[in-house]
Residue frames as qw, qx, qy, qz and C-alpha x, y, z in Angstrom:
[[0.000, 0.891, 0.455, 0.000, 0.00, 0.00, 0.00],
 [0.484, 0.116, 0.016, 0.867, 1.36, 3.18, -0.93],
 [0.164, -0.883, -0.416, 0.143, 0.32, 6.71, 1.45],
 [0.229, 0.631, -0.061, 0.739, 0.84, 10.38, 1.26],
 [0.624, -0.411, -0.548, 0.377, 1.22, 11.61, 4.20],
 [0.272, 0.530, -0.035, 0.802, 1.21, 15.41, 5.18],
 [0.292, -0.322, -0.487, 0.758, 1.25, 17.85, 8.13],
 [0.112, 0.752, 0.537, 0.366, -1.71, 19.86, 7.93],
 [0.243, -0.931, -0.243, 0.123, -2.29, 23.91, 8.82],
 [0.538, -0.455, 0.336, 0.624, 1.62, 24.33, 6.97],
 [0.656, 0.721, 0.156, 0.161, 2.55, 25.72, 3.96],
 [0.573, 0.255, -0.665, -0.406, 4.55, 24.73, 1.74],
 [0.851, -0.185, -0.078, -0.485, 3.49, 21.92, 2.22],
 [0.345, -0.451, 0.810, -0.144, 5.59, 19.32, 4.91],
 [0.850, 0.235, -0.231, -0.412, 4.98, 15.51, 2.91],
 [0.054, 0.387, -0.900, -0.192, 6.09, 11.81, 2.31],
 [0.742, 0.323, -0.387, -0.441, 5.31, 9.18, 0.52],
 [0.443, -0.284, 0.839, -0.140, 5.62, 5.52, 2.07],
 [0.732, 0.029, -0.541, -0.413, 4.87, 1.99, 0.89],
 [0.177, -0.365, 0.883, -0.236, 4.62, -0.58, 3.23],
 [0.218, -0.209, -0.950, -0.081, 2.36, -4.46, 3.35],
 [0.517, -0.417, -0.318, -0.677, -0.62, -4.47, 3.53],
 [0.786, -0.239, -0.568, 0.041, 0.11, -6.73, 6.62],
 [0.400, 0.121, -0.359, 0.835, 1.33, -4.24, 8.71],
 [0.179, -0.619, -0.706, 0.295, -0.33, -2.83, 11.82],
 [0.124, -0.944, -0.265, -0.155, -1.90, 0.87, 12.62],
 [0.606, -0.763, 0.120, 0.191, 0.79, 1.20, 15.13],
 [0.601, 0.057, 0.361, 0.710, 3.71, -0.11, 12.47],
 [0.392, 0.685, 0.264, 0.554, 2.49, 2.72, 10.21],
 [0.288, -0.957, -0.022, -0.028, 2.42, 5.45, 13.30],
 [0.822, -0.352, 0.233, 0.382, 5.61, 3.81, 13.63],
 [0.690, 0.110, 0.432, 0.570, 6.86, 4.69, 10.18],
 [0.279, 0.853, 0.205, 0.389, 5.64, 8.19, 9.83],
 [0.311, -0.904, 0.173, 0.238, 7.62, 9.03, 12.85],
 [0.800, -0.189, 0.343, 0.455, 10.81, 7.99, 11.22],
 [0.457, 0.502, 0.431, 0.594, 9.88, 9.68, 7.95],
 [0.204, -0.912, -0.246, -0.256, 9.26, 12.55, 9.91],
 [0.460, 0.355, -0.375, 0.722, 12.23, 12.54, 11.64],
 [0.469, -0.572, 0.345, -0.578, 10.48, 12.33, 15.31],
 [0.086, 0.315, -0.896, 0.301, 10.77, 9.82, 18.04],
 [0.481, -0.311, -0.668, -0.475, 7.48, 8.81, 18.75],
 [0.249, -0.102, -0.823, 0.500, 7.01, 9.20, 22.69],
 [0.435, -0.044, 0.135, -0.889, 3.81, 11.12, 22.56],
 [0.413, 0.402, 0.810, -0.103, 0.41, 9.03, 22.43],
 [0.285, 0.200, -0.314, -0.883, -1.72, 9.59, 19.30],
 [0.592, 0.460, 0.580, -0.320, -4.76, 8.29, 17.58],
 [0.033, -0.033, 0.767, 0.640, -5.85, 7.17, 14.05],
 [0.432, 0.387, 0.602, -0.549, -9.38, 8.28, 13.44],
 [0.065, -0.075, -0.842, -0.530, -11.13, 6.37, 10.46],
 [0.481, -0.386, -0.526, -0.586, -14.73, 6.75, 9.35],
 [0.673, -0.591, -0.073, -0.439, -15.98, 7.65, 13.25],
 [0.835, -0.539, -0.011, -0.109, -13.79, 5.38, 14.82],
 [0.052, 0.839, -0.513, 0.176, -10.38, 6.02, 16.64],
 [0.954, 0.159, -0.227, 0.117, -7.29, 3.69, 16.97],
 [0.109, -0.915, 0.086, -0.379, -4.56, 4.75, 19.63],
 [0.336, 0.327, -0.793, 0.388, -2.22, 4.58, 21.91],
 [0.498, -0.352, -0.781, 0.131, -3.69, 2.50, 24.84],
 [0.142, -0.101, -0.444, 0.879, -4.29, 5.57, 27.73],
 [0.459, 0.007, -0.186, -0.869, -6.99, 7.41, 25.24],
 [0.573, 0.206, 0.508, -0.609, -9.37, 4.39, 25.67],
 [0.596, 0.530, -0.311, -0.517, -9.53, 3.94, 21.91],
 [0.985, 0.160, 0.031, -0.057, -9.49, 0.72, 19.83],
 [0.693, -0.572, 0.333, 0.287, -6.40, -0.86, 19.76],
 [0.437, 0.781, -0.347, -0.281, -3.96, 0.02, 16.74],
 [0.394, -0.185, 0.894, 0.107, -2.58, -3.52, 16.30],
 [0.703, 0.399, 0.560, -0.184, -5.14, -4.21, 13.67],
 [0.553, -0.034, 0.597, 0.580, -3.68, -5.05, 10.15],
 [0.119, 0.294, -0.224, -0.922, -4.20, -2.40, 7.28],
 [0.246, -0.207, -0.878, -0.355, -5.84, -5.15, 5.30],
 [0.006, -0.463, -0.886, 0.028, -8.63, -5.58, 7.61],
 [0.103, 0.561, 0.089, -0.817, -9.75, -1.10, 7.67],
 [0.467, 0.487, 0.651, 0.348, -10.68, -2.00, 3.91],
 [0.057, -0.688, 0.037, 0.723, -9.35, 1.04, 2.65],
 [0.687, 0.604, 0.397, 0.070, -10.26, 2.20, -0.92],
 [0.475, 0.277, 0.118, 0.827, -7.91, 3.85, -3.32],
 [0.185, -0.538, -0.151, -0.808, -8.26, 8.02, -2.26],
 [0.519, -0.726, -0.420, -0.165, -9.41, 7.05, 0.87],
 [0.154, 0.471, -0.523, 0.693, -8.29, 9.29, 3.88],
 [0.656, -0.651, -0.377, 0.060, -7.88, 9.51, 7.26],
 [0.232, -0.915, 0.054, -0.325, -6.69, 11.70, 10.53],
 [0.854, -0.245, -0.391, 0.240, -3.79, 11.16, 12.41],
 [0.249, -0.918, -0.021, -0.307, -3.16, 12.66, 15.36],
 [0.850, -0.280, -0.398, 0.203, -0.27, 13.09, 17.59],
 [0.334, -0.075, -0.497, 0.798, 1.16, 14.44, 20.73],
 [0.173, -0.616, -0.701, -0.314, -2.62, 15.57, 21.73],
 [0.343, -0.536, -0.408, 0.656, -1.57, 18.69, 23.82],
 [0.222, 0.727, -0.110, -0.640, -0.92, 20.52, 20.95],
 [0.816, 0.302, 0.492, -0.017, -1.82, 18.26, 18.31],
 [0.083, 0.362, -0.663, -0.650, 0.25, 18.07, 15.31],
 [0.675, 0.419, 0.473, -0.381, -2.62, 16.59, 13.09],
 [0.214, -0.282, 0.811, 0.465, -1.58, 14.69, 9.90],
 [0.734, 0.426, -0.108, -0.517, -3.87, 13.70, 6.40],
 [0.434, -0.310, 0.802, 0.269, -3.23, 10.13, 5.62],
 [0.694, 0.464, -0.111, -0.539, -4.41, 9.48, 2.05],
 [0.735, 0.266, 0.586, 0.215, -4.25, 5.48, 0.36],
 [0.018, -0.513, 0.566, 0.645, -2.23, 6.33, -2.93],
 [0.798, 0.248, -0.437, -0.331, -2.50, 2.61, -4.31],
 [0.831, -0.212, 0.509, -0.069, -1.90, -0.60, -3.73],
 [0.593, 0.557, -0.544, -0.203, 0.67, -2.41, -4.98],
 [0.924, 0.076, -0.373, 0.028, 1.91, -6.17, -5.12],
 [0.486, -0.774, 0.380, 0.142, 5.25, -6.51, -2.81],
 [0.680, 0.567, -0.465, 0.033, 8.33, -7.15, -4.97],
 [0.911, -0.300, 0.034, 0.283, 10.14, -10.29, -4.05],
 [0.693, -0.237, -0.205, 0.649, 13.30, -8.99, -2.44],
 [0.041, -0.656, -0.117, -0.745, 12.21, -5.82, -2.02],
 [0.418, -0.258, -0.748, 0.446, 12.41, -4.80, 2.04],
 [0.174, -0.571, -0.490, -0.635, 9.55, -2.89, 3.31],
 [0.386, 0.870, 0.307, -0.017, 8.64, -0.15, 4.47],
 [0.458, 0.078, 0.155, 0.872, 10.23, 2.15, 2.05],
 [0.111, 0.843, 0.117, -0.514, 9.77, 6.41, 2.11],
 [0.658, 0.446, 0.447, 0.410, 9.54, 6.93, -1.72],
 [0.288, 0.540, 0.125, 0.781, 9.18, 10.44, -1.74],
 [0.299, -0.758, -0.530, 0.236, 8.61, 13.94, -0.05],
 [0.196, 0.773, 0.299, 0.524, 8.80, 17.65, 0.92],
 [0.123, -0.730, 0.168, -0.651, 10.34, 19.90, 3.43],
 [0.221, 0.177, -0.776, 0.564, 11.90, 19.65, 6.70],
 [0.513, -0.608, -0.567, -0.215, 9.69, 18.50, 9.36],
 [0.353, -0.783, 0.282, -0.427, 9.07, 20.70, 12.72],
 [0.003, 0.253, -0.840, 0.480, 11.09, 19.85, 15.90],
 [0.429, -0.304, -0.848, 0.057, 8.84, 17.17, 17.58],
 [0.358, -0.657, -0.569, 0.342, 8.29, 19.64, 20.58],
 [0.162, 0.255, 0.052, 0.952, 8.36, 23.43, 19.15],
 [0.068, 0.362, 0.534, -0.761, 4.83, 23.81, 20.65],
 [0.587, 0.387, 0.709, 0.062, 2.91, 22.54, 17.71],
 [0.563, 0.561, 0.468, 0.386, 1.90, 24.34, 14.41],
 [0.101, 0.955, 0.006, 0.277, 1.46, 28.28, 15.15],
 [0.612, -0.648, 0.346, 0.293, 4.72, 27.86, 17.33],
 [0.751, -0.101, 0.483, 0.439, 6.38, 26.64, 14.48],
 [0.275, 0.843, 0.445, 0.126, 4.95, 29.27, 12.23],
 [0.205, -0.978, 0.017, -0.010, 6.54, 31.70, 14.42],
 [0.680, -0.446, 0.351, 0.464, 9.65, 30.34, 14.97],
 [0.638, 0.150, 0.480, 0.583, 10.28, 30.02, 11.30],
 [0.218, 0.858, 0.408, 0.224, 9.32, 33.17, 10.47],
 [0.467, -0.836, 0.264, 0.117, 11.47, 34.73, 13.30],
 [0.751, -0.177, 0.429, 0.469, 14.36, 32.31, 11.68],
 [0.552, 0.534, 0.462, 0.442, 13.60, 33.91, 8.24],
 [0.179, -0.982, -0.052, 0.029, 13.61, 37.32, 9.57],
 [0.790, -0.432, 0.260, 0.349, 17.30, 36.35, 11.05],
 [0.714, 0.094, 0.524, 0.456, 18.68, 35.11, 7.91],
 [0.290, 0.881, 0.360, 0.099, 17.11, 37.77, 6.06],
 [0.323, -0.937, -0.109, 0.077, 18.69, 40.42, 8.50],
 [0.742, -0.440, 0.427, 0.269, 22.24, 38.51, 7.99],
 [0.512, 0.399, 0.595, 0.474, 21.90, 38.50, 4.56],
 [0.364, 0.850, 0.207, 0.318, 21.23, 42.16, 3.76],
 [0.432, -0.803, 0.321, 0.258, 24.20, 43.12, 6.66],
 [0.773, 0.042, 0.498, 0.392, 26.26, 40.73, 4.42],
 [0.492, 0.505, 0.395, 0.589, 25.39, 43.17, 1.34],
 [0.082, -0.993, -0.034, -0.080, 25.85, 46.46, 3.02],
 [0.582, -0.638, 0.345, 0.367, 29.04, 45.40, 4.39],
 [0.722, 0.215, 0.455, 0.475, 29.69, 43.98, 0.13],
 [0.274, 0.829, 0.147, 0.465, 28.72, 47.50, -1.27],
 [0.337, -0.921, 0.111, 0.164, 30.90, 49.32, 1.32],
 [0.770, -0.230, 0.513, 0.302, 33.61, 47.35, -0.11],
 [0.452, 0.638, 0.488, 0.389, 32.74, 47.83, -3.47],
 [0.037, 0.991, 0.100, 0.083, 32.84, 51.66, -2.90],
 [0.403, -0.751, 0.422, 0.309, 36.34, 51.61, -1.23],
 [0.728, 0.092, 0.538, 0.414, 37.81, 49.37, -4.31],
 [0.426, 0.853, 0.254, 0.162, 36.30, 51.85, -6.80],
 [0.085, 0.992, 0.049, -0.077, 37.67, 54.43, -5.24],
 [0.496, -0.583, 0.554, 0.326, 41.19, 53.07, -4.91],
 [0.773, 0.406, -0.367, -0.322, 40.30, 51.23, -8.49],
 [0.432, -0.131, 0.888, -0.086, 41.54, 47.66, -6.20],
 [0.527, 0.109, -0.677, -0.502, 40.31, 45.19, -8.48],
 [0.714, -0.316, 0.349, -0.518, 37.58, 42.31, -6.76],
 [0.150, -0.416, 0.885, -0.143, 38.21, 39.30, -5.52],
 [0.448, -0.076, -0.698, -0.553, 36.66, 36.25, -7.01],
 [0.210, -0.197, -0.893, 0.345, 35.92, 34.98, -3.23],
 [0.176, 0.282, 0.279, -0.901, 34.13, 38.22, -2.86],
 [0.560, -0.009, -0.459, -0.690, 31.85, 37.79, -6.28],
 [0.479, -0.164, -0.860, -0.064, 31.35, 34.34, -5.25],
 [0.142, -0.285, -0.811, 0.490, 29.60, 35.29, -1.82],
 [0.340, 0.327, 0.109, -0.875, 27.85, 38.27, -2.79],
 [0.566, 0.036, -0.536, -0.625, 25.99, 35.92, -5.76],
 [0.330, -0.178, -0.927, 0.021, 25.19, 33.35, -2.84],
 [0.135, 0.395, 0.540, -0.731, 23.49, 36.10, -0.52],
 [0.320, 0.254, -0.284, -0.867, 21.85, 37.21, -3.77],
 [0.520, 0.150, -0.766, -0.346, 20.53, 33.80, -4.17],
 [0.143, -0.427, -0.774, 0.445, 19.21, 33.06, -0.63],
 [0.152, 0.346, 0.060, -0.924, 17.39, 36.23, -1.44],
 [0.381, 0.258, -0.429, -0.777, 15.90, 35.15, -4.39],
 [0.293, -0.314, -0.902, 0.050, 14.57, 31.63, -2.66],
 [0.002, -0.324, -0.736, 0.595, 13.33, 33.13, 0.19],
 [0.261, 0.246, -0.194, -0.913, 11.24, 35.77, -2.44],
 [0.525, 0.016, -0.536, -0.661, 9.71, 33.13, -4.35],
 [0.256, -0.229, -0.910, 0.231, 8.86, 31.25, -1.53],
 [0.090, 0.439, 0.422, -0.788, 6.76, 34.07, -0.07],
 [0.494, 0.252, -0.148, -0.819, 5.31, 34.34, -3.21],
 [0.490, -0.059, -0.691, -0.528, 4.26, 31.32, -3.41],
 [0.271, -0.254, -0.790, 0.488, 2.73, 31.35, -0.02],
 [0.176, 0.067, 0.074, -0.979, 0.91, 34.59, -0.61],
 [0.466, 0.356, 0.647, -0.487, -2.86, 34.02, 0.43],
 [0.294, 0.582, -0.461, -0.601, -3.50, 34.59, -3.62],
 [0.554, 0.451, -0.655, -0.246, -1.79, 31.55, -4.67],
 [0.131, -0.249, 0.884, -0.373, -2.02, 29.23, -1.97],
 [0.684, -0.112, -0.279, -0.665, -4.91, 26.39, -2.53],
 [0.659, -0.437, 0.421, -0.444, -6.43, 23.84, -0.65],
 [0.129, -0.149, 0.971, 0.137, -5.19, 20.12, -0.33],
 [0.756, 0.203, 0.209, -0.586, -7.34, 17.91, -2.14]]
């Protein structure tokens, strides 16, 4: 079975892309998004499928030991998955397809994906929101000190007619160029262009 997998209430959008057997439990898969995610799993979460939730044993909920196979999931079909439930991080799981297992093929495998995932404990989405914004600011700040400090240079060379240094081009076109990500990233985040998952 092959799932998308995404962090919801982000943009761009945080993703990956798993296959694993169809014999594998609820719990294996919780198991396998933390990895792809690049968390540790010690919180408690829940899987919540057409009305009825699947979890870590405290919440009460049905037990997530039950094989994918038996949830009879249709291509397109989603579901919710929740986890660390203080400040839920809250995940879209979506059935891709279904495919055969290739003999000698070792499973599961993360096929694809998108963007670094938050720290595990930043204090869930709008924390992270902030931080990274506050990071981008940073960089930002670092990055146009970087070119005030290049054009001061640049003036004193003239005036002496010093010829530049190739180390010098070469950094000023990389601050230009973190500049010009971080631009089109904001434009494509701009409330405009930004549409809903589906």
């Amino acid at each position: 079975m092959q799932f998308k997998v995404w962090l919801l209430g982000i943009s761009p959008m945080i993703w990956r892309r798993v296959r694993l057997p169809t014999s594998m439990t609820l719990r294996q898969l919780h198991g396998v998004v933390q990895v792809a995610m690049g968390w540790e799993g010690v919180n408690l979460f829940q899987f919540m499928l057409r009305a009825r939730r699947f979890g870590s044993l405290e919440l009460a909920v049905r037990s997530p030991d039950i094989p994918l196979s038996e949830l009879r999931l249709r291509s397109r079909s989603r579901f919710r998955y929740e986890y660390d439930l203080n400040i839920p991080w809250e995940r879209e799981v979506r059935l891709e397809s279904r495919h055969e297992a290739l003999h000698g093929t070792t499973y599961p495998l993360c096929l694809d994906g998108d963007g670094s995932c938050p720290p595990e404990d930043c204090g869930g989405v709008a924390s992270f929101l902030a931080q990274r914004e506050a990071w981008t600011m940073l960089e930002v700040s670092e990055d146009l000190a970087a070119l005030a400090s290049f054009i001061a240079q640049l003036a004193r060379k003239r005036s002496t007619r010093a010829p530049m240094a190739a180390e010098e081009v070469d950094e000023i076109r990389e601050v230009l160029g973190r500049l010009e990500v971080r631009q089109g990233r904001q434009a494509s985040c701009s409330p405009a262009r930004t549409s809903t998952l589906g």
